[in-house]
TIMI-2910 file (N, C-alpha, C, CB; in pm, 1 decimal, decimal comma, always signed):
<rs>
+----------+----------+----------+----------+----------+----------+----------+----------+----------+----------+----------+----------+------+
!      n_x !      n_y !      n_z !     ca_x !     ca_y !     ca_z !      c_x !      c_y !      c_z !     cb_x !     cb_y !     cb_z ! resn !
+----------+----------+----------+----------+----------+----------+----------+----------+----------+----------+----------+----------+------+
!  +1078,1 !   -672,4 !   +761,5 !  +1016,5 !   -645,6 !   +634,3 !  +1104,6 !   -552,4 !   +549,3 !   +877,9 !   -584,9 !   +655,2 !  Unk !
!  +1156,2 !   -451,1 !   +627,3 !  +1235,4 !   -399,6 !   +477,8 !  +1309,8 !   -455,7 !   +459,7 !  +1294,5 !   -283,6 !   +450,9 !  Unk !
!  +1429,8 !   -563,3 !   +499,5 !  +1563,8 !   -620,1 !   +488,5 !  +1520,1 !   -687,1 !   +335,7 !  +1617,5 !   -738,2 !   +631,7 !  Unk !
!  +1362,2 !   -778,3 !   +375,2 !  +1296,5 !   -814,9 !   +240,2 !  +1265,1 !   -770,1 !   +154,2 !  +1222,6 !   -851,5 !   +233,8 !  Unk !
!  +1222,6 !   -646,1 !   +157,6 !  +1177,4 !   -578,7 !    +77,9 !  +1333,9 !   -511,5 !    -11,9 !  +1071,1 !   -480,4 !   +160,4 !  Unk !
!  +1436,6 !   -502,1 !    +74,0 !  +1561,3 !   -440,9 !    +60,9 !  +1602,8 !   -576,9 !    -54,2 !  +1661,3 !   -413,0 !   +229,4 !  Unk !
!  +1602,8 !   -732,9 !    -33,0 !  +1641,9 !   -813,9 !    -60,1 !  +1555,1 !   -829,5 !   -260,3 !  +1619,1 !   -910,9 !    +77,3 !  Unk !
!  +1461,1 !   -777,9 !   -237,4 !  +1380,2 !   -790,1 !   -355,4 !  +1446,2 !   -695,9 !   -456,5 !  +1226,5 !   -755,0 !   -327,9 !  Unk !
!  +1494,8 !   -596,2 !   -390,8 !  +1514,0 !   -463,0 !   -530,2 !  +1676,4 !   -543,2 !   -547,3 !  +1515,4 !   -214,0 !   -465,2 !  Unk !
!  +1735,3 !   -611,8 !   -487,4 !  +1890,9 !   -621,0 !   -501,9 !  +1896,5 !   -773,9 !   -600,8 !  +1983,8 !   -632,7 !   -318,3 !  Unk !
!  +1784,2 !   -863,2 !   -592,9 !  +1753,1 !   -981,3 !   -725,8 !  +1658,0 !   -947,3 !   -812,5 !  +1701,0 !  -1124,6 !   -683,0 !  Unk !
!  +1666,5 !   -830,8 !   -812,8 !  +1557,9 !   -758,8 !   -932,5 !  +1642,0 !   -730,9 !  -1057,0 !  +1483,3 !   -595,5 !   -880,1 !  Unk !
!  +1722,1 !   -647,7 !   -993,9 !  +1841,7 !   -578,6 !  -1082,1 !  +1990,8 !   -715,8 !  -1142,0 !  +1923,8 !   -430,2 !   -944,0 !  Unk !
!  +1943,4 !   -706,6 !  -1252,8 !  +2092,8 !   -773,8 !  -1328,7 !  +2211,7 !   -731,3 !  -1327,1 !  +2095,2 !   -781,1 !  -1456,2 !  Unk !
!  +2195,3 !   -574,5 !  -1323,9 !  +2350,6 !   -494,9 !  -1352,1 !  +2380,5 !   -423,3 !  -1236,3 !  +2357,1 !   -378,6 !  -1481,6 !  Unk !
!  +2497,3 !   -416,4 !  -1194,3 !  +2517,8 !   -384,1 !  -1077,5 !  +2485,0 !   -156,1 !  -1064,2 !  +2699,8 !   -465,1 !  -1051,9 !  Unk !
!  +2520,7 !   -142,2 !  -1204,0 !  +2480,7 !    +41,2 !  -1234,8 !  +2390,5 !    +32,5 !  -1167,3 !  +2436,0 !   +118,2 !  -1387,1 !  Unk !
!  +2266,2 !    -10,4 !  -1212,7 !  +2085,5 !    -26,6 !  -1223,4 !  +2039,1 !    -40,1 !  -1100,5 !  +2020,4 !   -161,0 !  -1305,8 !  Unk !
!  +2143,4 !   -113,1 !   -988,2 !  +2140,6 !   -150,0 !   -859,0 !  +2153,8 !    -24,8 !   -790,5 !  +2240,9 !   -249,6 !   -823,5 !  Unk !
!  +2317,2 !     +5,8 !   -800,6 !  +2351,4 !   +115,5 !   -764,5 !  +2289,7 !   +257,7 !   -762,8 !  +2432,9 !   +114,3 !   -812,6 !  Unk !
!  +2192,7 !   +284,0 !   -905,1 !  +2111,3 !   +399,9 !   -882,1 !  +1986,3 !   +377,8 !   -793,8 !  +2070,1 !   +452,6 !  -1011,8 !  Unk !
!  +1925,6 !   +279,4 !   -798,8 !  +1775,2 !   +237,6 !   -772,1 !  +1848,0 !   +272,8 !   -624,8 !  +1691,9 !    +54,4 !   -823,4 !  Unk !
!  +1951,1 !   +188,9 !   -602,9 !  +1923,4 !   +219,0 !   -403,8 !  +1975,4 !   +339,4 !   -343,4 !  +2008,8 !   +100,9 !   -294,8 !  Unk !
!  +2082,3 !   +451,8 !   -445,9 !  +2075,8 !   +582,5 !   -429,2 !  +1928,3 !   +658,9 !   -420,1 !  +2152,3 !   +629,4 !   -534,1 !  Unk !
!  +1855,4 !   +640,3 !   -530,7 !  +1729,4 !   +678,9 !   -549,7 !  +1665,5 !   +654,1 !   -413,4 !  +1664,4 !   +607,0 !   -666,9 !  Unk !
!  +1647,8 !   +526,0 !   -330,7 !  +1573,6 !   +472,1 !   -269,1 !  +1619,8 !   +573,4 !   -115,2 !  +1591,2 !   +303,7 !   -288,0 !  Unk !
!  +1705,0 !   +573,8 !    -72,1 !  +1802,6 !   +628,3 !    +50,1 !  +1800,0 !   +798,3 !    +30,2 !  +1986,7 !   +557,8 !    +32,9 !  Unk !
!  +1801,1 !   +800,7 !   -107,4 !  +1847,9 !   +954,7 !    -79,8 !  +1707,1 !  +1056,5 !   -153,7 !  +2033,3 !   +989,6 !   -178,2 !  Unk !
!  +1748,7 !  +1158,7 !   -172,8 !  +1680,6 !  +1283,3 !   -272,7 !  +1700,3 !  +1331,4 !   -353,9 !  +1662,3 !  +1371,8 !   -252,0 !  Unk !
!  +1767,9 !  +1230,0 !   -430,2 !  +1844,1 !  +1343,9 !   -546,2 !  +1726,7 !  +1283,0 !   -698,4 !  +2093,0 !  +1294,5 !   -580,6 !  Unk !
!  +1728,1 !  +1399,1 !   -789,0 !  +1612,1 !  +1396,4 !   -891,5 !  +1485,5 !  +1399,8 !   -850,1 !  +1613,3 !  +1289,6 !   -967,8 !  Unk !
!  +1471,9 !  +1462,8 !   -753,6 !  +1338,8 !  +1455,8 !   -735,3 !  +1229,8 !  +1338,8 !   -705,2 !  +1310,8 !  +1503,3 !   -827,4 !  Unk !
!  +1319,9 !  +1173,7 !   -699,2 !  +1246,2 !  +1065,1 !   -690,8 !  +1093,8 !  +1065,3 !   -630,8 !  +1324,8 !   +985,1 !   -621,9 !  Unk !
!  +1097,2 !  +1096,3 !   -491,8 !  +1016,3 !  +1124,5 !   -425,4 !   +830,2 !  +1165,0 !   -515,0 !  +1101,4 !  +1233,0 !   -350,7 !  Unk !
!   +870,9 !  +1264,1 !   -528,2 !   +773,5 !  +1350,3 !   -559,2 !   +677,6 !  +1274,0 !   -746,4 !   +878,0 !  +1529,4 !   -567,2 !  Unk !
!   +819,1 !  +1243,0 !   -797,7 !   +807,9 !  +1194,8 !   -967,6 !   +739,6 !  +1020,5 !   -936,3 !  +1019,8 !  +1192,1 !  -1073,2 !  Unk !
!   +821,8 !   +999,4 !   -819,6 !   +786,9 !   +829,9 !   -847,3 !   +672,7 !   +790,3 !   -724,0 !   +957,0 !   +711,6 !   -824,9 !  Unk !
!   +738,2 !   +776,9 !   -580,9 !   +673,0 !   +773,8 !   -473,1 !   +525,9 !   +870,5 !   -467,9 !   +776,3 !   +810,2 !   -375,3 !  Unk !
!   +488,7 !   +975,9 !   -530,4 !   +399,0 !  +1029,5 !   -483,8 !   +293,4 !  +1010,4 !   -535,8 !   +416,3 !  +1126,2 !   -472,2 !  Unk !
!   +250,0 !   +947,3 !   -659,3 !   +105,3 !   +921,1 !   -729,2 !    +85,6 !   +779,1 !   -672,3 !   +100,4 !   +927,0 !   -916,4 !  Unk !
!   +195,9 !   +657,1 !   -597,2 !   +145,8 !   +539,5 !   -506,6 !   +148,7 !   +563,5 !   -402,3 !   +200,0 !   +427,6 !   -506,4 !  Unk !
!   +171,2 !   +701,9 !   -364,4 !    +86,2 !   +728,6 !   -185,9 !    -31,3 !   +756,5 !   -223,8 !   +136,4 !   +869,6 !    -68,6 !  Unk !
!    -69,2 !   +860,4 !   -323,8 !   -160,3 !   +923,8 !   -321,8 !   -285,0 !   +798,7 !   -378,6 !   -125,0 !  +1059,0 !   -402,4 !  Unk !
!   -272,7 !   +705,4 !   -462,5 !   -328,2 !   +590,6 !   -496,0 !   -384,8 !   +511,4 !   -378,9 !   -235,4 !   +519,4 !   -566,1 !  Unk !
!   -284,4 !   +468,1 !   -274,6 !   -315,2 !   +428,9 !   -142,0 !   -338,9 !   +485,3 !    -45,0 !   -254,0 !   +377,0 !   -103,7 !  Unk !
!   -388,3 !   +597,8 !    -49,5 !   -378,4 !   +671,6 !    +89,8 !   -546,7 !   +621,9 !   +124,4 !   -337,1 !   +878,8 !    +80,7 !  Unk !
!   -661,8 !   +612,3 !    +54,4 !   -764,6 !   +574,2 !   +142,6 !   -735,1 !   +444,3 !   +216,2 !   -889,5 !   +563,6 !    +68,5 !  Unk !
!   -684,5 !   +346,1 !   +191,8 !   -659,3 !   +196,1 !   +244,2 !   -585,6 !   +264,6 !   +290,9 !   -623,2 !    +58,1 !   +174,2 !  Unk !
!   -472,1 !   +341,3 !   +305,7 !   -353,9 !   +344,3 !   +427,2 !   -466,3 !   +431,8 !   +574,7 !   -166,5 !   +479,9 !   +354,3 !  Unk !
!   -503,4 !   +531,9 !   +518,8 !   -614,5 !   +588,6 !   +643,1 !   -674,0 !   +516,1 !   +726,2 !   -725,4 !   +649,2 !   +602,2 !  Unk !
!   -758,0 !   +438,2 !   +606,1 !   -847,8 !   +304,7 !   +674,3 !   -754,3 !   +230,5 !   +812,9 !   -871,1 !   +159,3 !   +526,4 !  Unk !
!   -619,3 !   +170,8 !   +754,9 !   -544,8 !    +98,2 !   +828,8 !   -501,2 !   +154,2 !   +950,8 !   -450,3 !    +61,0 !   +762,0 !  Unk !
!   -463,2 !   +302,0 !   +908,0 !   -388,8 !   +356,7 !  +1035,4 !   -501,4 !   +351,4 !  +1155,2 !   -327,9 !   +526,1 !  +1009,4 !  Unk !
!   -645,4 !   +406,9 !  +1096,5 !   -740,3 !   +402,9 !  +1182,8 !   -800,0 !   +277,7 !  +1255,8 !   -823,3 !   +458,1 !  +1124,5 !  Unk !
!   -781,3 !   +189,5 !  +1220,0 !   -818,2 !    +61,3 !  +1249,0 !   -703,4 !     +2,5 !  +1363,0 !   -826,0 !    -23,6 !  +1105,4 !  Unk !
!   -584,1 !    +34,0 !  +1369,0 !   -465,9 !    -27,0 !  +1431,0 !   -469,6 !    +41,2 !  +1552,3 !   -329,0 !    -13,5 !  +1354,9 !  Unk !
!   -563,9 !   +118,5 !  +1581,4 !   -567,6 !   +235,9 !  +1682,2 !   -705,1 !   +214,2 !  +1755,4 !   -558,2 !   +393,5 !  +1605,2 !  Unk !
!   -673,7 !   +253,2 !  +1890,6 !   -839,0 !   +233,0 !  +1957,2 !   -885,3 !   +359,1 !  +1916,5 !   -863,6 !   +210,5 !  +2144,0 !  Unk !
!   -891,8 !   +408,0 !  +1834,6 !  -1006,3 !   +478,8 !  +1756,4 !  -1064,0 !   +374,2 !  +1667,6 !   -955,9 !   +608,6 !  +1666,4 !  Unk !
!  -1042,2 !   +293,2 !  +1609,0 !  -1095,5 !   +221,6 !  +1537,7 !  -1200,7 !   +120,0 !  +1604,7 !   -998,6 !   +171,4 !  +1473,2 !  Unk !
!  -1142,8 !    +70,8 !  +1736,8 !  -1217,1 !    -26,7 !  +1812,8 !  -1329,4 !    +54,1 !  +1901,1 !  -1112,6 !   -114,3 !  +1907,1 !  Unk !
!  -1294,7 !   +172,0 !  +1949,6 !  -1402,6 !   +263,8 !  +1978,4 !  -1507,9 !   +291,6 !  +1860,8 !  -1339,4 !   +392,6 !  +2019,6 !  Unk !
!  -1497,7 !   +337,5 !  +1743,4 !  -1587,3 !   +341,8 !  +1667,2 !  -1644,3 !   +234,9 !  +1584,5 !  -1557,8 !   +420,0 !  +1611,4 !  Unk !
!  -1626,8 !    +92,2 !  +1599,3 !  -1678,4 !    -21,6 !  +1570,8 !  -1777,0 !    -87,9 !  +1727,3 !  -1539,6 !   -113,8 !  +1515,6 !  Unk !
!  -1717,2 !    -31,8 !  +1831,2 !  -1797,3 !    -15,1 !  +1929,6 !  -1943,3 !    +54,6 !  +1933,7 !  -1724,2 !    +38,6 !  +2001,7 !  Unk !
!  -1951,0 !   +151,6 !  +1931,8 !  -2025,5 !   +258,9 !  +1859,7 !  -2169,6 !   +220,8 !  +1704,0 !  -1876,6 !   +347,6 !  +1796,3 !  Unk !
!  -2094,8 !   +182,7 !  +1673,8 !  -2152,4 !   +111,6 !  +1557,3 !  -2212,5 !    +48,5 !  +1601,8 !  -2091,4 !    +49,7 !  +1470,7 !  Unk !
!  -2165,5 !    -73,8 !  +1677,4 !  -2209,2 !   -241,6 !  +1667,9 !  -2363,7 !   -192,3 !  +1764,8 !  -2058,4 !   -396,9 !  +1773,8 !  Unk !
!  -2340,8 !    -94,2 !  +1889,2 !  -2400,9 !    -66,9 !  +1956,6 !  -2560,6 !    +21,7 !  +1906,9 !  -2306,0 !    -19,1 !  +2027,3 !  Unk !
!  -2553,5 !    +72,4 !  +1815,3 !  -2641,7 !   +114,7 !  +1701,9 !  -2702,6 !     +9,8 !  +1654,0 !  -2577,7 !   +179,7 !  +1594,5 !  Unk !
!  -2837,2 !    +64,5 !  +1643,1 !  -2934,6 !    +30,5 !  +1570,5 !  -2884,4 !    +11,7 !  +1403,0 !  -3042,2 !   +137,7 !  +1599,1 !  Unk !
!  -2973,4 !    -68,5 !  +1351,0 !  -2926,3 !   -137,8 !  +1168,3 !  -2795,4 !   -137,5 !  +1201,8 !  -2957,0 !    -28,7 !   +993,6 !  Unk !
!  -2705,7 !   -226,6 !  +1251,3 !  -2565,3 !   -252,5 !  +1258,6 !  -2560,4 !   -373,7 !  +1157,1 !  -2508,7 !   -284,9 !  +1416,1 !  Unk !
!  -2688,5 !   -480,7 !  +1110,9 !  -2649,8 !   -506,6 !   +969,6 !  -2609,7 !   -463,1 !   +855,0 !  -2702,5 !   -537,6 !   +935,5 !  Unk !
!  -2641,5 !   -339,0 !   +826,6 !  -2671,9 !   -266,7 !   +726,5 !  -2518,5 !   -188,1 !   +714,1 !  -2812,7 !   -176,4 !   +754,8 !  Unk !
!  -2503,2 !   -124,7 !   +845,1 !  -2399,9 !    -50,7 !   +827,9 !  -2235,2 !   -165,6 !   +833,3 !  -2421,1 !    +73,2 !   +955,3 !  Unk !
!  -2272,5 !   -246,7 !   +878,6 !  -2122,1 !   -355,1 !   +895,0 !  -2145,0 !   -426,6 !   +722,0 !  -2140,6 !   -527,6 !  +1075,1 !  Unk !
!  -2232,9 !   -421,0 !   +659,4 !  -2262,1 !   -449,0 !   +513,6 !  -2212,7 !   -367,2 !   +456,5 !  -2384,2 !   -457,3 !   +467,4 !  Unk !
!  -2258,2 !   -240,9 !   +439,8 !  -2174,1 !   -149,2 !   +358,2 !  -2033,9 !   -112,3 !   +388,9 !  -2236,1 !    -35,4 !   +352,1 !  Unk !
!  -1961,6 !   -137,7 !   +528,5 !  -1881,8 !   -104,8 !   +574,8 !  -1772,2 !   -236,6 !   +506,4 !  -1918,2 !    -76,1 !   +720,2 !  Unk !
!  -1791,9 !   -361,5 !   +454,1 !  -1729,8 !   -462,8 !   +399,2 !  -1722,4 !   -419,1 !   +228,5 !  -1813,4 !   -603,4 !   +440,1 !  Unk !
!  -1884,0 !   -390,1 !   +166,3 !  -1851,9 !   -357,1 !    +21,5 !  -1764,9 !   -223,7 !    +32,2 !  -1995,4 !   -334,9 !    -74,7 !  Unk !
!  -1755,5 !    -96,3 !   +118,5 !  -1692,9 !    +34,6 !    +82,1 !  -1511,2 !    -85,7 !    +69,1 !  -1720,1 !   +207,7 !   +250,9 !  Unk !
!  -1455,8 !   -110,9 !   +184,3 !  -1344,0 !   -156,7 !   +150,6 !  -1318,3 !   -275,7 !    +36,7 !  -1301,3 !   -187,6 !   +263,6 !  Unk !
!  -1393,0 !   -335,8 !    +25,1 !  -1383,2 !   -458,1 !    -92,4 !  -1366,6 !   -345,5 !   -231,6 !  -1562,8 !   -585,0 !   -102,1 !  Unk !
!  -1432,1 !   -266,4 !   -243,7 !  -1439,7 !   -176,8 !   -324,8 !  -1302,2 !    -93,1 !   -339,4 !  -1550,2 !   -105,6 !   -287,5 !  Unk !
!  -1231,6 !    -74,4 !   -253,4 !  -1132,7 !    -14,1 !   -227,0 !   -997,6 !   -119,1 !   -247,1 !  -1158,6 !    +44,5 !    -93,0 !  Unk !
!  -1034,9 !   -224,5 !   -213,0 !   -934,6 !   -282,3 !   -245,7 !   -927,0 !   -332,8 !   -398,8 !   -923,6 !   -375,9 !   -154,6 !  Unk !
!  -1055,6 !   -344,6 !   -465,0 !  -1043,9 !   -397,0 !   -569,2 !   -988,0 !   -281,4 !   -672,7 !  -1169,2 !   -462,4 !   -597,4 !  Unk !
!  -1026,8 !   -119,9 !   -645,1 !   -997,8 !    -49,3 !   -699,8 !   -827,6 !    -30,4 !   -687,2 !  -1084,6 !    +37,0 !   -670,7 !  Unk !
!   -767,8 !    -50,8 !   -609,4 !   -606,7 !    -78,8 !   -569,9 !   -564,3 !   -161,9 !   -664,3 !   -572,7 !   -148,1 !   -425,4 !  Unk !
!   -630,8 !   -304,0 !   -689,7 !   -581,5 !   -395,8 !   -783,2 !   -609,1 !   -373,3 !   -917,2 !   -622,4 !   -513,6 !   -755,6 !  Unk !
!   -737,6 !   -312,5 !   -939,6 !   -739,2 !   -239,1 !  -1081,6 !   -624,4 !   -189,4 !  -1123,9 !   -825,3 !   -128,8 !  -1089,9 !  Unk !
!   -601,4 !    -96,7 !  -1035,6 !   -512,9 !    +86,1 !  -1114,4 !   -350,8 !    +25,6 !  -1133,1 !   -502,4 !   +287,3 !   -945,1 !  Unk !
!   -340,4 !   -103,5 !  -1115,3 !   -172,3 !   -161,4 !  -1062,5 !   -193,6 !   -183,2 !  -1247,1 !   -134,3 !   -356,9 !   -904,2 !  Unk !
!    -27,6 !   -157,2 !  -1281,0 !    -21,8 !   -228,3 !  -1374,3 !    +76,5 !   -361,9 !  -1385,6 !     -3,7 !   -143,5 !  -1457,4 !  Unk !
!    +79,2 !   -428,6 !  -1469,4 !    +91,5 !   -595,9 !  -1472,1 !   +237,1 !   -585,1 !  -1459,2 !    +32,1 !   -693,6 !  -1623,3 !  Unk !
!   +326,7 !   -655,3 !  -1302,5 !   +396,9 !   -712,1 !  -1274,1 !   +427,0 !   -826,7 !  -1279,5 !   +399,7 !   -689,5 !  -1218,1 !  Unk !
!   +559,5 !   -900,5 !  -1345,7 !   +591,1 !  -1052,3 !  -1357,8 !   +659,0 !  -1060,1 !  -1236,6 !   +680,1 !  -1107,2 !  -1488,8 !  Unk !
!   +600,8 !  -1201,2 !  -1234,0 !   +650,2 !  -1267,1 !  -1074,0 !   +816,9 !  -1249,2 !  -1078,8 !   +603,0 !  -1471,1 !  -1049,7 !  Unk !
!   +880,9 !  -1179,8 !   -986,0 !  +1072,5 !  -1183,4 !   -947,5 !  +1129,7 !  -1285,7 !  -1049,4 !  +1125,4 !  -1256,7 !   -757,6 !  Unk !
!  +1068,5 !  -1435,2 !   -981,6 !  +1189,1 !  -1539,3 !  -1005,6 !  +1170,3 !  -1559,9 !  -1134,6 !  +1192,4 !  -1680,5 !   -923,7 !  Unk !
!  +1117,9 !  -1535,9 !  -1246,6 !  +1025,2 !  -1595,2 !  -1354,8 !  +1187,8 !  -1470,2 !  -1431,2 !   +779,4 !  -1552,6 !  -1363,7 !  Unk !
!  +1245,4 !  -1382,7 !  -1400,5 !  +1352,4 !  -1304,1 !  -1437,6 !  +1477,5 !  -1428,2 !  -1426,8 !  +1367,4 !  -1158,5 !  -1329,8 !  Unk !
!  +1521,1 !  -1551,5 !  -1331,9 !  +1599,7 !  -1605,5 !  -1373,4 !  +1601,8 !  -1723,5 !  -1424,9 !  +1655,6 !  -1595,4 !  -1315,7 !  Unk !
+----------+----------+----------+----------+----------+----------+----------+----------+----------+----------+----------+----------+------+
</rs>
C-alpha cells in the first residue's frame, strides 16, 4: 500500500519541482508539514481510526462478546451501526471535492 500510495503522489505532479518538494515534505520535517498539513486529517479521523484500532484487536472481539451476551443486544448492535454510519458519513462530509487522478491526463 504505500508503494501505491507512493505511486499516486508521483502521477499527480506534472513538474518535476512540485514532485520534488511534496516528497521532501512527505519523508522529512522541514516547515513544519506535519503539524500545518497532517494534523487537522488525524485529528478529523481519529474517532474511525480508534474505532479501527479497537476492533483489529481482541479487545474488540471481547467486547462484542460481552455485548452480544447482554440483554437488548438489538438495540445496542442498532445503535452501534447508526454511531459509525454516522461517523463515516461525517468523514465524507468534512472532505473537500477531489477530481478523480486520471481525469488530470
Amino acid at each position: 500500500m504505500f508503494f501505491v500510495m507512493l505511486g499516486w503522489v508521483i502521477f499527480y505532479y506534472v513538474d518535476f519541482g512540485q514532485l520534488k518538494v511534496c516528497l521532501q515534505a512527505l519523508f522529512t520535517l522541514q516547515n513544519g508539514w506535519i503539524g500545518a498539513q497532517a494534523g487537522p486529517l488525524v485529528v478529523g479521523y481519529l474517532p474511525i481510526l480508534i474505532i479501527g484500532i479497537v476492533a483489529s484487536t481482541p479487545l474488540g472481539g471481547w467486547i462484542y462478546g460481552r455485548v452480544k451476551a447482554a440483554k437488548g443486544i438489538a438495540w445496542a448492535e442498532c445503535a452501534y451501526l447508526v454511531v459509525v454510519l454516522g461517523l463515516c458519513l461525517a468523514a465524507l462530509v468534512s472532505q473537500t471535492y477531489n477530481p478523480f487522478i486520471y481525469f488530470r491526463f
